[in-house]
Backbone as XML, in Angstrom:
<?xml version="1.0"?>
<chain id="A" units="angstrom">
  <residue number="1" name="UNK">
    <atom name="N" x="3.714" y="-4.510" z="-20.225"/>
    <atom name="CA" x="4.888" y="-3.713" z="-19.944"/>
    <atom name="C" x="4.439" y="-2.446" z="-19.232"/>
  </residue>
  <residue number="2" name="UNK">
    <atom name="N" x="5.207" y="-2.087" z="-18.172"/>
    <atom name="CA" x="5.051" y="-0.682" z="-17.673"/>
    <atom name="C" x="4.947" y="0.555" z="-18.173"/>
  </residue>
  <residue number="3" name="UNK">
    <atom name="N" x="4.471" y="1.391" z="-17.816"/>
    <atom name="CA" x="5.390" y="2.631" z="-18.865"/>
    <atom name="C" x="5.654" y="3.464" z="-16.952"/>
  </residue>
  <residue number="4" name="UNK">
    <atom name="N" x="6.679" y="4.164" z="-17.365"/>
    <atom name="CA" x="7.665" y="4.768" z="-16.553"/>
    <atom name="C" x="6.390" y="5.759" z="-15.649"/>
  </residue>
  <residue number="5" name="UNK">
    <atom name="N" x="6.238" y="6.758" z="-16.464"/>
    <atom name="CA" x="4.948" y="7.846" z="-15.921"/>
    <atom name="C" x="3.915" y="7.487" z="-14.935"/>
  </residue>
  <residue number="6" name="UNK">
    <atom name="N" x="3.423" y="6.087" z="-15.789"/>
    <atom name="CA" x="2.399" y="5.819" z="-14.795"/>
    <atom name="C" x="2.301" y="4.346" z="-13.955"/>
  </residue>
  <residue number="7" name="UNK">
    <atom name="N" x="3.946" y="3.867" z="-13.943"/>
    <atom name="CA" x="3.825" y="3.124" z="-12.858"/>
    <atom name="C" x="3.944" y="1.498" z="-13.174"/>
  </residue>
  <residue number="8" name="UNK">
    <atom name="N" x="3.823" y="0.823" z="-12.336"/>
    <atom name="CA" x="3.887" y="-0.442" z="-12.666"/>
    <atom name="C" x="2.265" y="-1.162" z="-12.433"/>
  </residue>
  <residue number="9" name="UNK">
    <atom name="N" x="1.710" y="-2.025" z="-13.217"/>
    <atom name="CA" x="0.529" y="-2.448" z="-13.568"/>
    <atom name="C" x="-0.377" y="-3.072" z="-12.149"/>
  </residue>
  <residue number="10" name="UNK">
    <atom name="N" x="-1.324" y="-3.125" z="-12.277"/>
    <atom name="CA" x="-1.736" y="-3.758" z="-11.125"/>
    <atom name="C" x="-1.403" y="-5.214" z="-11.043"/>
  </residue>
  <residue number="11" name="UNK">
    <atom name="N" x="-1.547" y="-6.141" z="-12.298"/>
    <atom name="CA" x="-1.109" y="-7.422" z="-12.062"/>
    <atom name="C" x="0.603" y="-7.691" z="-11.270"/>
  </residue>
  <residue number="12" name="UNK">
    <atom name="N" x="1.684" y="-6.592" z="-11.423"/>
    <atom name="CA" x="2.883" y="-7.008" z="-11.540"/>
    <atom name="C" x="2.983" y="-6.454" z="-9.933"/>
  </residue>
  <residue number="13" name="UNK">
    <atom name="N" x="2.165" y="-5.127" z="-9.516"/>
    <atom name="CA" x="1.877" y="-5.538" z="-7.894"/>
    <atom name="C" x="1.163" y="-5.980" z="-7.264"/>
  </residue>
  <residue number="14" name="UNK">
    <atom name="N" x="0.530" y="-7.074" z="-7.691"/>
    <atom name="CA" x="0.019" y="-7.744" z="-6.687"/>
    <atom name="C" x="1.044" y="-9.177" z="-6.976"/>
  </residue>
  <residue number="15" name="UNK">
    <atom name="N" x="1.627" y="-9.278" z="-8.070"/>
    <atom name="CA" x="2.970" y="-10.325" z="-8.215"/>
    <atom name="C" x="4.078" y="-10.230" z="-7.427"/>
  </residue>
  <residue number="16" name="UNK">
    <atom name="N" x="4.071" y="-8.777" z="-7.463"/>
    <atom name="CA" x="6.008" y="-8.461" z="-6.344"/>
    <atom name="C" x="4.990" y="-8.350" z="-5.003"/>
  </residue>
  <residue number="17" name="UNK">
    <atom name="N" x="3.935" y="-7.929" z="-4.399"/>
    <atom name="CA" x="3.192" y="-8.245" z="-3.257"/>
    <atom name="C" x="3.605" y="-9.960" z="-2.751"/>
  </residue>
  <residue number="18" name="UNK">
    <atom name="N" x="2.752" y="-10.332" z="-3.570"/>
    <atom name="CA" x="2.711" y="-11.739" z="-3.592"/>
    <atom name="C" x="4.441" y="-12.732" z="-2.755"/>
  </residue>
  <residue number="19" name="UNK">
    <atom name="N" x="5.116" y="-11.997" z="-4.582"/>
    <atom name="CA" x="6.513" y="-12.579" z="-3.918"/>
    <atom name="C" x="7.403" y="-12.212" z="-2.535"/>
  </residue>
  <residue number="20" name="UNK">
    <atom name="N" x="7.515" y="-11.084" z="-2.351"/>
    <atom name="CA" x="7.441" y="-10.389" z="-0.949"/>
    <atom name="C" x="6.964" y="-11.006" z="0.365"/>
  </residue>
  <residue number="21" name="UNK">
    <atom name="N" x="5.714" y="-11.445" z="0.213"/>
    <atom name="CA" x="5.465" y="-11.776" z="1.107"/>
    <atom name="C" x="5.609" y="-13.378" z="1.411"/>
  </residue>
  <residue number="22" name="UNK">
    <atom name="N" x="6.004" y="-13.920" z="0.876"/>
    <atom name="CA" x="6.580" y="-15.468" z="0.230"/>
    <atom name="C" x="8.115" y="-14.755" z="1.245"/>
  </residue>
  <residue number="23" name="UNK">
    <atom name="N" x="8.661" y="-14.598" z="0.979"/>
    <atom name="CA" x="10.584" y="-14.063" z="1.686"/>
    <atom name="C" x="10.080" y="-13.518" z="2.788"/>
  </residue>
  <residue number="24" name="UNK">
    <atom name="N" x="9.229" y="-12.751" z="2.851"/>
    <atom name="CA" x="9.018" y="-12.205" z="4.560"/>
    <atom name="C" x="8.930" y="-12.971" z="5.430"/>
  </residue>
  <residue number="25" name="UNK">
    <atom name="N" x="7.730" y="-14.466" z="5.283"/>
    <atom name="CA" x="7.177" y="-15.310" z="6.025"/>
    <atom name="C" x="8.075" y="-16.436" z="6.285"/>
  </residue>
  <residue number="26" name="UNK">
    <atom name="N" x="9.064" y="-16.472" z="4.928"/>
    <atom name="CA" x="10.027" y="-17.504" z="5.488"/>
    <atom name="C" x="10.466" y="-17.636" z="6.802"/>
  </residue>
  <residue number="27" name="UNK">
    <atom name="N" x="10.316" y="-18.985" z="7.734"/>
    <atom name="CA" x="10.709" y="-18.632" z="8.676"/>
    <atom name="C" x="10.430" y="-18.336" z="10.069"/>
  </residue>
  <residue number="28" name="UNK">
    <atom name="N" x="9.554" y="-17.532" z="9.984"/>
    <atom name="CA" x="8.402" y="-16.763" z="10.634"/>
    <atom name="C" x="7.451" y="-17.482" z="11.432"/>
  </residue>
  <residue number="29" name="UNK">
    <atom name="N" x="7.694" y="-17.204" z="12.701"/>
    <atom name="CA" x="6.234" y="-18.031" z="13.041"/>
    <atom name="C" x="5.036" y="-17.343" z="12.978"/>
  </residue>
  <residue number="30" name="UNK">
    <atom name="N" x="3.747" y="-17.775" z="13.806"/>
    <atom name="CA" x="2.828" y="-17.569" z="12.957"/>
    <atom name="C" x="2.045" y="-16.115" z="13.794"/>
  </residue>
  <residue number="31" name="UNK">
    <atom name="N" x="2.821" y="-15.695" z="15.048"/>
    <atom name="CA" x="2.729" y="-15.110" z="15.827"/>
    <atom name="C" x="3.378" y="-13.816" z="15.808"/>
  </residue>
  <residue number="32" name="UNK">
    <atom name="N" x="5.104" y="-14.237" z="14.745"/>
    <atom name="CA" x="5.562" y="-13.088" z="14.451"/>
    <atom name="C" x="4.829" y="-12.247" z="12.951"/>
  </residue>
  <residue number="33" name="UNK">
    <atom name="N" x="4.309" y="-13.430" z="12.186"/>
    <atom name="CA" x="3.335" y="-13.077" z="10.962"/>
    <atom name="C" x="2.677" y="-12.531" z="11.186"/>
  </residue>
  <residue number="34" name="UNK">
    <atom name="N" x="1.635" y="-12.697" z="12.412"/>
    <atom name="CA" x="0.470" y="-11.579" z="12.495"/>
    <atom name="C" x="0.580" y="-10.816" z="13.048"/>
  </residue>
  <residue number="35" name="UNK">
    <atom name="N" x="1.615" y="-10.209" z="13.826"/>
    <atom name="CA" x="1.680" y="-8.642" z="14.452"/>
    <atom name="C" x="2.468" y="-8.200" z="13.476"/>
  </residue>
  <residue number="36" name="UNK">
    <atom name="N" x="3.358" y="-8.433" z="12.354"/>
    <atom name="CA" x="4.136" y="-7.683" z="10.897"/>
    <atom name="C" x="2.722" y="-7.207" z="10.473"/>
  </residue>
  <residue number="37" name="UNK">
    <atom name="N" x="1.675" y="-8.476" z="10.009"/>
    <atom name="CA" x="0.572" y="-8.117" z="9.037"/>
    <atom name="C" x="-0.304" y="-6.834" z="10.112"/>
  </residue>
  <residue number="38" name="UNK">
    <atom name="N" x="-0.576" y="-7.066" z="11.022"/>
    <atom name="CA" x="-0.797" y="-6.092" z="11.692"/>
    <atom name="C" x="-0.567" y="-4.973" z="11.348"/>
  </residue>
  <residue number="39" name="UNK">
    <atom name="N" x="0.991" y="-4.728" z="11.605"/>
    <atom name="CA" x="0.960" y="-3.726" z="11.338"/>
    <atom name="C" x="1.372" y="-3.014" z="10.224"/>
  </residue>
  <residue number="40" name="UNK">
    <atom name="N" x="1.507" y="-3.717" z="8.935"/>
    <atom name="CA" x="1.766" y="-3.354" z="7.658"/>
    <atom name="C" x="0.062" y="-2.800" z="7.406"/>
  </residue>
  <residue number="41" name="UNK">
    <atom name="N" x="-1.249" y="-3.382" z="8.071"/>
    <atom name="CA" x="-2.110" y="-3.042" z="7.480"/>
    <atom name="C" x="-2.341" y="-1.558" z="8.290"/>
  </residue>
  <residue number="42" name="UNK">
    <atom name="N" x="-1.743" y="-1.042" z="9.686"/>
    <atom name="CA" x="-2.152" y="0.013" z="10.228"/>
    <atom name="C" x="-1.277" y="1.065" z="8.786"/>
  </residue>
  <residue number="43" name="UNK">
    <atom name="N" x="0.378" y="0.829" z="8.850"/>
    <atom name="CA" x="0.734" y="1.620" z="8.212"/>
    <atom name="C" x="-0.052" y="1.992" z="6.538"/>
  </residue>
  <residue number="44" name="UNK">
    <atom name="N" x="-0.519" y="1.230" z="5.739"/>
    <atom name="CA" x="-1.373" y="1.074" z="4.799"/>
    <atom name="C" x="-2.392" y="2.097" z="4.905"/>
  </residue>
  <residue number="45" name="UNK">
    <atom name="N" x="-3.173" y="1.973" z="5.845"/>
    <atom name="CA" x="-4.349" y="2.704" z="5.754"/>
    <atom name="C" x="-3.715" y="3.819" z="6.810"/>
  </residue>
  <residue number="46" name="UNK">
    <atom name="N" x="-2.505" y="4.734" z="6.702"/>
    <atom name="CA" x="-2.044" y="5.745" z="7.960"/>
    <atom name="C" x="-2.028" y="5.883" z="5.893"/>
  </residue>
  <residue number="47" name="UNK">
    <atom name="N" x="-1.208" y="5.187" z="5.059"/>
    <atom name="CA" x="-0.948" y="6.048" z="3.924"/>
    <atom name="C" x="-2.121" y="6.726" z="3.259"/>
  </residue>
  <residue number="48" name="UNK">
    <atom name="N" x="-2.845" y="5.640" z="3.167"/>
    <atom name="CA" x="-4.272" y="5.939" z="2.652"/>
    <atom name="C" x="-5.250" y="7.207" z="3.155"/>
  </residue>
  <residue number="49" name="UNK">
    <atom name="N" x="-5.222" y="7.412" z="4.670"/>
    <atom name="CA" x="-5.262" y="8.739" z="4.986"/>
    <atom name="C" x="-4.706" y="10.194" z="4.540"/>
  </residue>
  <residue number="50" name="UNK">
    <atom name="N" x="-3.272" y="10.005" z="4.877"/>
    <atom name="CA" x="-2.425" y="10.993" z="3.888"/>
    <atom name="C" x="-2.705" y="11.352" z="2.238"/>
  </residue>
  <residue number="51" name="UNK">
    <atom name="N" x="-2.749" y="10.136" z="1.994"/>
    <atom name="CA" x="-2.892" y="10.131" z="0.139"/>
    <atom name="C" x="-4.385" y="10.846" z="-0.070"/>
  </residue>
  <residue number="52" name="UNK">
    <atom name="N" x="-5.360" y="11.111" z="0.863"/>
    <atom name="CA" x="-6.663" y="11.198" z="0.972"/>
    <atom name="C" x="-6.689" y="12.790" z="1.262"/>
  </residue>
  <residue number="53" name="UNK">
    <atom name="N" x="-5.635" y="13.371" z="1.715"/>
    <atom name="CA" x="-5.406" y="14.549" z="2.051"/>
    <atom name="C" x="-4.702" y="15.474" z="1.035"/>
  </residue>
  <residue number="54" name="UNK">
    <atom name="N" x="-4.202" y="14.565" z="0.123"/>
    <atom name="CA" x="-3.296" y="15.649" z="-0.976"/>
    <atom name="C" x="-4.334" y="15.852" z="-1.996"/>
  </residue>
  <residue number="55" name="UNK">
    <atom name="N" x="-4.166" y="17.311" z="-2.496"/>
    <atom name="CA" x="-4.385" y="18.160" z="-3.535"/>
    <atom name="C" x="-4.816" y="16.964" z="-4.464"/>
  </residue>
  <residue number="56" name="UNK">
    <atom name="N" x="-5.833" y="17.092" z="-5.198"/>
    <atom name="CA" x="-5.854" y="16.026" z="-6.325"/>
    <atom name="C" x="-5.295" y="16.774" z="-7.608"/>
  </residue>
  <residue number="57" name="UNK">
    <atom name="N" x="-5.373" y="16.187" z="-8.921"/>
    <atom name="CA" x="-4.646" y="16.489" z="-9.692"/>
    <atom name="C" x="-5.437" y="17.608" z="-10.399"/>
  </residue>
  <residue number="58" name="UNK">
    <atom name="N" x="-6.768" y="17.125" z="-10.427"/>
    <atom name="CA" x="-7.604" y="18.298" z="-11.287"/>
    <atom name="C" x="-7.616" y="19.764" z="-10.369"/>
  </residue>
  <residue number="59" name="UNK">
    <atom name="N" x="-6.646" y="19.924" z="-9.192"/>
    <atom name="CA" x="-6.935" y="21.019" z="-8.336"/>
    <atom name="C" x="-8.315" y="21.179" z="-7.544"/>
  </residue>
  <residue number="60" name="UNK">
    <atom name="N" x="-8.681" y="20.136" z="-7.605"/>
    <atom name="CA" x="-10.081" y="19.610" z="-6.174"/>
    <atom name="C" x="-9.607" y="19.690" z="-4.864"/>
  </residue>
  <residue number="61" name="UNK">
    <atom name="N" x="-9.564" y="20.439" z="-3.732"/>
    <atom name="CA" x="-8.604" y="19.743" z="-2.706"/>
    <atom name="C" x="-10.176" y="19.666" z="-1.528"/>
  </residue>
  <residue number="62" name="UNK">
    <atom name="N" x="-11.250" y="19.529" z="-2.014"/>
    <atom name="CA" x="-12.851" y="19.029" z="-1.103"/>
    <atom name="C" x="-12.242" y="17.735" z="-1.139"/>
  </residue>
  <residue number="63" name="UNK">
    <atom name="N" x="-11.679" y="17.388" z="0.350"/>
    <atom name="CA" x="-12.383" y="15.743" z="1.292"/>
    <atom name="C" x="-12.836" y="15.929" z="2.377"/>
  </residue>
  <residue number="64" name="UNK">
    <atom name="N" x="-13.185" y="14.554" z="2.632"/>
    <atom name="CA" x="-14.374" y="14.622" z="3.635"/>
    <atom name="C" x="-13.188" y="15.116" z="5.016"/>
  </residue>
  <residue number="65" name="UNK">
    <atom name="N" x="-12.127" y="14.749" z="4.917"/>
    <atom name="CA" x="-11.141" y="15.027" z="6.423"/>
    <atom name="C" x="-11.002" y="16.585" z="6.738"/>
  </residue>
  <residue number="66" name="UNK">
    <atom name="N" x="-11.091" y="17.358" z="5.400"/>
    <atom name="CA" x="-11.308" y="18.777" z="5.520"/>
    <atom name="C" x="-11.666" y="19.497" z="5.665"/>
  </residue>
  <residue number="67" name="UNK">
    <atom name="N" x="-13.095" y="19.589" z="5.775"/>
    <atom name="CA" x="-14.167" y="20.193" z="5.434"/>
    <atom name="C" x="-14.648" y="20.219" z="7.480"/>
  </residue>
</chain>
């Protein structure tokens, strides 16, 4: 079970991942599949940058993009 605070578990996203991408592909050829995956993976790692840039929680804000 989840708890609210901290989110939903890793098994249950990589399950709604999973299912998600099962309804996306419906359909889909295999040409429109790989420029989506494309670019779901640019936007991914554009977040991963950002997320890499915020304040951490212990008030650390040393990364390597900063410095």
């Amino acid at each position: 079970m989840s708890n609210a605070a901290q989110g939903p578990s890793g098994g249950a996203l990589v399950t709604a991942a999973a299912a998600m991408a099962l309804v996306i592909a419906e359909g889909r050829s295999q040409e429109q599949l790989e420029l989506l995956s494309l670019f779901l993976t640019s936007l991914a790692d554009n977040l991963a940058l950002y997320a890499a840039q915020l304040p951490s929680e212990d008030g650390n804000n040393d990364t390597l993009l900063t410095q």
